[in-house]
N, CA, C and O atoms as CSV, one atom per row, in Angstrom:
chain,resi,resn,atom,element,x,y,z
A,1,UNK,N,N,35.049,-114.301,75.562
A,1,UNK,CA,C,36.461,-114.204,75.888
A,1,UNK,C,C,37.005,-115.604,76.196
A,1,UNK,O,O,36.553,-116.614,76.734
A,2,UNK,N,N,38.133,-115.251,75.647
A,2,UNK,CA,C,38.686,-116.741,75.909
A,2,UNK,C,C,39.168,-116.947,77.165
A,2,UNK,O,O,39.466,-115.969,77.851
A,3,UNK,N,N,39.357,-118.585,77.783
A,3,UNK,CA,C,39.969,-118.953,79.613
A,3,UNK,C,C,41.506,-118.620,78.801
A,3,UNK,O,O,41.758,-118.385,77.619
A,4,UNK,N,N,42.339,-118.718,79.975
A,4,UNK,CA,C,44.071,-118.807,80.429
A,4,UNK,C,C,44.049,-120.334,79.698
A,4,UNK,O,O,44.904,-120.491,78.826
A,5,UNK,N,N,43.105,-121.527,79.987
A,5,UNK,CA,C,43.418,-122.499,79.947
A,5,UNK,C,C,43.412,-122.520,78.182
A,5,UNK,O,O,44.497,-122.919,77.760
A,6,UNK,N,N,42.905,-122.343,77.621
A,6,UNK,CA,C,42.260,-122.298,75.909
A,6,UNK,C,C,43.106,-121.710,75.486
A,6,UNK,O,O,43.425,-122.170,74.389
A,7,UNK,N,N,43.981,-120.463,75.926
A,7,UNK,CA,C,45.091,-120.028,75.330
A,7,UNK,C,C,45.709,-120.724,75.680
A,7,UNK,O,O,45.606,-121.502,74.733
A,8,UNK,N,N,46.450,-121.247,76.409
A,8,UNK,CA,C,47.748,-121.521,76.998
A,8,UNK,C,C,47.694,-123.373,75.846
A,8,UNK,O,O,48.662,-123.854,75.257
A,9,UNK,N,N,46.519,-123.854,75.887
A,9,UNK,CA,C,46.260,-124.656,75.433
A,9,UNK,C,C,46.439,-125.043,73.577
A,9,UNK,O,O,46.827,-126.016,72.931
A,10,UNK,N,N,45.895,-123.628,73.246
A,10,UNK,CA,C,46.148,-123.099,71.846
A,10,UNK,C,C,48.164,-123.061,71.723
A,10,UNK,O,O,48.732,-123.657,70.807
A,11,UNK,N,N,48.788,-122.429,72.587
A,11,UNK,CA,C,50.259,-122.492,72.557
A,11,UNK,C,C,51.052,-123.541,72.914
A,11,UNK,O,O,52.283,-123.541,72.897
A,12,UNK,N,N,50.265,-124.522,73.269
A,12,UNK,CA,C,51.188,-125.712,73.228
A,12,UNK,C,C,50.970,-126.219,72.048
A,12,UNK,O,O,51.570,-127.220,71.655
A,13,UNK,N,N,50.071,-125.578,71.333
A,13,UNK,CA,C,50.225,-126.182,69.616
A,13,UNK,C,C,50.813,-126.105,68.521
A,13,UNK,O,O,51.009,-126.892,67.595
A,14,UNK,N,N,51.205,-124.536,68.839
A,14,UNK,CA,C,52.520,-124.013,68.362
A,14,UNK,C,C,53.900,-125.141,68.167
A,14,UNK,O,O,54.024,-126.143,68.872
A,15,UNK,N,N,54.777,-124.786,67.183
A,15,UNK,CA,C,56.227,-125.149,67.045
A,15,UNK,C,C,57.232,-124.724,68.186
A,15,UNK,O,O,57.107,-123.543,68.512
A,16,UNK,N,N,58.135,-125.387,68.814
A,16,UNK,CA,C,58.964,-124.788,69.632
A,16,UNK,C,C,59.339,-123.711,69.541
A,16,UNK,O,O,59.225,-122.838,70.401
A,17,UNK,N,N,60.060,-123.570,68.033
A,17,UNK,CA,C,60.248,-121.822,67.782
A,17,UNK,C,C,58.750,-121.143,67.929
A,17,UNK,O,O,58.848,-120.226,68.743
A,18,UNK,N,N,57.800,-121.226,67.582
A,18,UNK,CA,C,56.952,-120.628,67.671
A,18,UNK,C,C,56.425,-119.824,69.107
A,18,UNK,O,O,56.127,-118.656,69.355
A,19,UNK,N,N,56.481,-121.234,69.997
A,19,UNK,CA,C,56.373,-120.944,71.384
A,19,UNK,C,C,57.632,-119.636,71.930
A,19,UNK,O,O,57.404,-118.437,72.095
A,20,UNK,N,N,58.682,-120.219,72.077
A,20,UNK,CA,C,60.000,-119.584,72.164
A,20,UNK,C,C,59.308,-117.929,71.634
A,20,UNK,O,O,59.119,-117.092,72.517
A,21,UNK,N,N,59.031,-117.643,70.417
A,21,UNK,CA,C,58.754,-116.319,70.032
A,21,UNK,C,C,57.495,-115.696,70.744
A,21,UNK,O,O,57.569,-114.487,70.964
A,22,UNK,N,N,56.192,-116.443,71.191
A,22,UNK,CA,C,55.451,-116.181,71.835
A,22,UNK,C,C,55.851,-115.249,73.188
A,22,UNK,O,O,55.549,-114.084,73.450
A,23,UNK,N,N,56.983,-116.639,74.250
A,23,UNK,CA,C,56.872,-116.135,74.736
A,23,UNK,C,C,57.683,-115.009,74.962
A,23,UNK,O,O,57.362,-114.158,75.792
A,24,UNK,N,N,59.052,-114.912,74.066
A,24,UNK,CA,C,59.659,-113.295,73.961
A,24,UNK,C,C,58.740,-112.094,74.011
A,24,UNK,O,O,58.823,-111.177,74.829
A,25,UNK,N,N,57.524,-112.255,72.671
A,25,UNK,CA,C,56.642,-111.392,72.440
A,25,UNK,C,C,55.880,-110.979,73.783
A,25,UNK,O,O,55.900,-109.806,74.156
A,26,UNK,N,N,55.324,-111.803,74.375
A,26,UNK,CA,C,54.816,-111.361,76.006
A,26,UNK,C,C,55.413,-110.853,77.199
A,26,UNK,O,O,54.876,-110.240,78.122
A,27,UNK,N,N,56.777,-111.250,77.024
A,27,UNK,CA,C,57.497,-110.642,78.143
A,27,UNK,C,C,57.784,-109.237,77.893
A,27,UNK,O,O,57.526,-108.381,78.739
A,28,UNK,N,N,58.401,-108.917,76.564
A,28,UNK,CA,C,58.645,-107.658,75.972
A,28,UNK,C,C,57.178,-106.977,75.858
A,28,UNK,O,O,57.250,-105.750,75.797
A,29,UNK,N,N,56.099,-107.409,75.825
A,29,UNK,CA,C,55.026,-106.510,75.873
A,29,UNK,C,C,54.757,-106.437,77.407
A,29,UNK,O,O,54.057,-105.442,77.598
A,30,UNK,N,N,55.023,-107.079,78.578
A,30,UNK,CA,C,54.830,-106.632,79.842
A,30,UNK,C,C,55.604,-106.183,80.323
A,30,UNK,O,O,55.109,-105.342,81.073
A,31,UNK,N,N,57.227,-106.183,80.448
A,31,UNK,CA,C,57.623,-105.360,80.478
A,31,UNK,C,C,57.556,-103.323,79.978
A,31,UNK,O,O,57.615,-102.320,80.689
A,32,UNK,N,N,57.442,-103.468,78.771
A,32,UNK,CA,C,56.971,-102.282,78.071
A,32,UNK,C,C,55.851,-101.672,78.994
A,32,UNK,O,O,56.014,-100.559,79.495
A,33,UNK,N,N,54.658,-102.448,79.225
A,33,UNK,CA,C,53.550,-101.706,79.927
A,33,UNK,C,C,53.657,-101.488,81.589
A,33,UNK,O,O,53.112,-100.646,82.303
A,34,UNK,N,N,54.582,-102.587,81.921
A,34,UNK,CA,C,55.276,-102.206,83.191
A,34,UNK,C,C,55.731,-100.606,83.311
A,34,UNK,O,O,55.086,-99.794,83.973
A,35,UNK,N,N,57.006,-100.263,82.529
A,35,UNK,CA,C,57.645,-99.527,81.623
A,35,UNK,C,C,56.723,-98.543,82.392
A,35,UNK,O,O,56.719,-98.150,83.558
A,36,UNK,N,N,55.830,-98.251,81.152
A,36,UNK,CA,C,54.943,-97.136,81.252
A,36,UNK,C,C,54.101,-96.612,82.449
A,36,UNK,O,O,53.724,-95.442,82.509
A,37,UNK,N,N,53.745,-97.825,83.684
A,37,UNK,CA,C,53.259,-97.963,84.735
A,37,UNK,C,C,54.012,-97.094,85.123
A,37,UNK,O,O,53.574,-95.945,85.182
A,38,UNK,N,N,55.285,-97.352,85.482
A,38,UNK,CA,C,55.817,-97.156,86.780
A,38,UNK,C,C,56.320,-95.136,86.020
A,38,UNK,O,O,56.602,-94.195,86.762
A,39,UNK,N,N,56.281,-95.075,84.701
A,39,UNK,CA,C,56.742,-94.167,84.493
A,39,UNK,C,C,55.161,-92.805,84.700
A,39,UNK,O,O,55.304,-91.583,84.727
A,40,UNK,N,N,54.066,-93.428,84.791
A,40,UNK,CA,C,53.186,-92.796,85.047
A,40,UNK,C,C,52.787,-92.450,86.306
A,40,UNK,O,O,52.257,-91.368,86.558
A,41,UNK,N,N,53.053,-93.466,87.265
A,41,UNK,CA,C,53.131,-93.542,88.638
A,41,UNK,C,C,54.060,-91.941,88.866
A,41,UNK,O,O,53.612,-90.947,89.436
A,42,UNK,N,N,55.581,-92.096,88.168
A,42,UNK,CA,C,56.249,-91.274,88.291
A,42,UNK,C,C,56.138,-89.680,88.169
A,42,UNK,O,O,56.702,-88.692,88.639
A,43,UNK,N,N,55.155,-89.959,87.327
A,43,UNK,CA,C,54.904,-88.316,86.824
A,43,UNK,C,C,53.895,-87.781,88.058
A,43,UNK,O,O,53.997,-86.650,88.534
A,44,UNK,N,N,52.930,-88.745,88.488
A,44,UNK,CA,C,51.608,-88.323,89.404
A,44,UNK,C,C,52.156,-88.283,90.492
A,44,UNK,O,O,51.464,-87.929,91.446
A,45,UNK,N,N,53.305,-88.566,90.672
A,45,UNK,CA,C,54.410,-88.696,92.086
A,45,UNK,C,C,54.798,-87.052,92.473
A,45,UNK,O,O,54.528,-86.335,93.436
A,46,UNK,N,N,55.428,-86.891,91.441
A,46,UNK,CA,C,56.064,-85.603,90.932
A,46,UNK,C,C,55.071,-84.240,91.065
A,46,UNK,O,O,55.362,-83.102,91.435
A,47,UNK,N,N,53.719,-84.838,90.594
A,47,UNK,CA,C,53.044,-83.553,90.182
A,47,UNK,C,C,52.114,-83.323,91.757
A,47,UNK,O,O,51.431,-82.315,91.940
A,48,UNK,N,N,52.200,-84.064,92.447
A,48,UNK,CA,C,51.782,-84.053,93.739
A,48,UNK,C,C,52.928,-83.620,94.825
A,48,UNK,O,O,52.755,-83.082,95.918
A,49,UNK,N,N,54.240,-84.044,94.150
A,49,UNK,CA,C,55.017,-83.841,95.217
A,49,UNK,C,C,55.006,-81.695,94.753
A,49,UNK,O,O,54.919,-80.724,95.504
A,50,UNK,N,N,55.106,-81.771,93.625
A,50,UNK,CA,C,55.167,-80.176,92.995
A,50,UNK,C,C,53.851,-79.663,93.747
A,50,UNK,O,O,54.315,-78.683,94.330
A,51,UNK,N,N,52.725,-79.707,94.038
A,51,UNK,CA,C,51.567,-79.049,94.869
A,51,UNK,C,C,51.817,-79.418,96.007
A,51,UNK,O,O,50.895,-79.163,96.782
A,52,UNK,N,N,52.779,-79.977,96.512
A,52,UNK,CA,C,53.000,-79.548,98.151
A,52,UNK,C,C,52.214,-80.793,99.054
A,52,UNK,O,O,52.319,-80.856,100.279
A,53,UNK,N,N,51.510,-81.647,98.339
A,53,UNK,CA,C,50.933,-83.239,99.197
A,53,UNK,C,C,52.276,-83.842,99.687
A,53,UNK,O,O,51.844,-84.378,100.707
A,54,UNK,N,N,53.260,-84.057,99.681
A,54,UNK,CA,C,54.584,-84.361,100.092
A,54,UNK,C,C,55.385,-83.131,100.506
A,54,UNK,O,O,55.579,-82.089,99.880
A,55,UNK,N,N,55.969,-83.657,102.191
A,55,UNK,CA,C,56.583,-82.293,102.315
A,55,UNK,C,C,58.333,-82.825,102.283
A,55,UNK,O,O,58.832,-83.942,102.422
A,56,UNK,N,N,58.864,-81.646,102.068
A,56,UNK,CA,C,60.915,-81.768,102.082
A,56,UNK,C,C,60.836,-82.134,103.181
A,56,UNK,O,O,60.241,-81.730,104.180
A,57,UNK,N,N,61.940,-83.522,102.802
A,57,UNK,CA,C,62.504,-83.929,103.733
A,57,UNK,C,C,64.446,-84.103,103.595
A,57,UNK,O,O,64.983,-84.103,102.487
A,58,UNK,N,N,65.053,-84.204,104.574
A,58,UNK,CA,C,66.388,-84.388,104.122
A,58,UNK,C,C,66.619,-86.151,103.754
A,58,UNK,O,O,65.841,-87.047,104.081
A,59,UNK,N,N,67.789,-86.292,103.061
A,59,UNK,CA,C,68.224,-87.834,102.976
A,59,UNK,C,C,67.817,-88.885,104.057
A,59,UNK,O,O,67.171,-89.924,103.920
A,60,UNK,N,N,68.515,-88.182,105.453
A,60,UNK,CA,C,68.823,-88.817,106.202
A,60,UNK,C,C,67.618,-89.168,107.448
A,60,UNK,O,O,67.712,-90.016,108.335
A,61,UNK,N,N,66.534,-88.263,107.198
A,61,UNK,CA,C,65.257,-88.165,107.678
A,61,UNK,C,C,64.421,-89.342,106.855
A,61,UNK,O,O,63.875,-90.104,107.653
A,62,UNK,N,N,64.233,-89.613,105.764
A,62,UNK,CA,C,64.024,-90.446,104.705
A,62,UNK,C,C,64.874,-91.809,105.064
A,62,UNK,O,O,64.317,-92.826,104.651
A,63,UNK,N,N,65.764,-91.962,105.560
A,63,UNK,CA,C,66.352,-93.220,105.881
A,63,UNK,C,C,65.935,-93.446,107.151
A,63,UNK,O,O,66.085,-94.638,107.421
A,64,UNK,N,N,65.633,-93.035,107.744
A,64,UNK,CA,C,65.373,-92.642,109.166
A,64,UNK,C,C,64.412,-93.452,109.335
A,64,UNK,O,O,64.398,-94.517,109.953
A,65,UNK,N,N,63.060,-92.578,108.393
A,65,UNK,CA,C,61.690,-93.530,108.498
A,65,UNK,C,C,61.736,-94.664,108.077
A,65,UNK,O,O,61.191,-95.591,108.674
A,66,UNK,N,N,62.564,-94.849,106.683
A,66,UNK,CA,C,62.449,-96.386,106.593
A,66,UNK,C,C,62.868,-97.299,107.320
A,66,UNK,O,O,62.202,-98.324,107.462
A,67,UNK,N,N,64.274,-97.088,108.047
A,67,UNK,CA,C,64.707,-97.692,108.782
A,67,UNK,C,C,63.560,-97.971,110.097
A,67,UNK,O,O,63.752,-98.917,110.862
A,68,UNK,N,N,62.679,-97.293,110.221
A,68,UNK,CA,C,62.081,-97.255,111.617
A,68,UNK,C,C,60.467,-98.332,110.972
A,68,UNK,O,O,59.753,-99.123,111.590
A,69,UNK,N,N,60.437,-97.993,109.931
A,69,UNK,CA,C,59.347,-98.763,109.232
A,69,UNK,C,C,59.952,-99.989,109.146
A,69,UNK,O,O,59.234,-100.931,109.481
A,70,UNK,N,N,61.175,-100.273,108.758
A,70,UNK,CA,C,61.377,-101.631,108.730
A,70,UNK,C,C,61.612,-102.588,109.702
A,70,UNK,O,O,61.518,-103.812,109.611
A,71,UNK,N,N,61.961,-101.824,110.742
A,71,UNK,CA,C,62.149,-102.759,112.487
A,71,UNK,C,C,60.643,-102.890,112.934
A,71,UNK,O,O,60.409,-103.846,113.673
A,72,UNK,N,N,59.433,-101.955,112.549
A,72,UNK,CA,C,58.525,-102.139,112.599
A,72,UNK,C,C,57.611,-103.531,112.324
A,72,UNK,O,O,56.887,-104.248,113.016
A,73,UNK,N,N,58.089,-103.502,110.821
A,73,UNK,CA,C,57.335,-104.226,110.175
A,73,UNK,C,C,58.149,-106.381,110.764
A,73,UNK,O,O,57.734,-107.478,110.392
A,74,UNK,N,N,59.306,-106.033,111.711
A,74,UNK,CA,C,60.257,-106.809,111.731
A,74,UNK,C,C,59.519,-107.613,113.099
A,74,UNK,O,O,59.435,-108.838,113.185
A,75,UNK,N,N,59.165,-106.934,113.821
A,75,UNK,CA,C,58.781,-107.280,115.222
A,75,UNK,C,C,57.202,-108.048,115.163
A,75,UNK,O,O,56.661,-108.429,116.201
């Protein structure tokens, strides 16, 4: 496997446009898998909150804790 340094090294060999497209191509591919992260996160969120591991809460109970988590975390 190749180091960070050997790639990164390989792309400074590249043409400006070349680079430039590189790095579009990488951001748009981490984003995308970001993307999918957080949308998987979402579903296992859901399917736990649906079996009852999370219980109802109202809005304002939910602001409540954070608010109380965040003076927490403040002190």
């Amino acid at each position: 496997m190749r180091t960070l340094d050997q790639v990164l090294e390989d792309a400074l060999q590249l043409s400006y446009e070349q680079q430039e497209m590189l790095i579009k191509i990488l951001q748009n591919r981490y984003h995308e898998n970001r993307r999918t992260e957080i949308a998987t996160d979402a579903q296992q969120t859901l399917a736990d909150f649906h079996t009852g591991k999370y219980p109802h809460q109202s809005a304002q109970d939910v602001i409540a804790a954070l608010r109380q988590s965040s003076n927490e975390t403040e002190k």
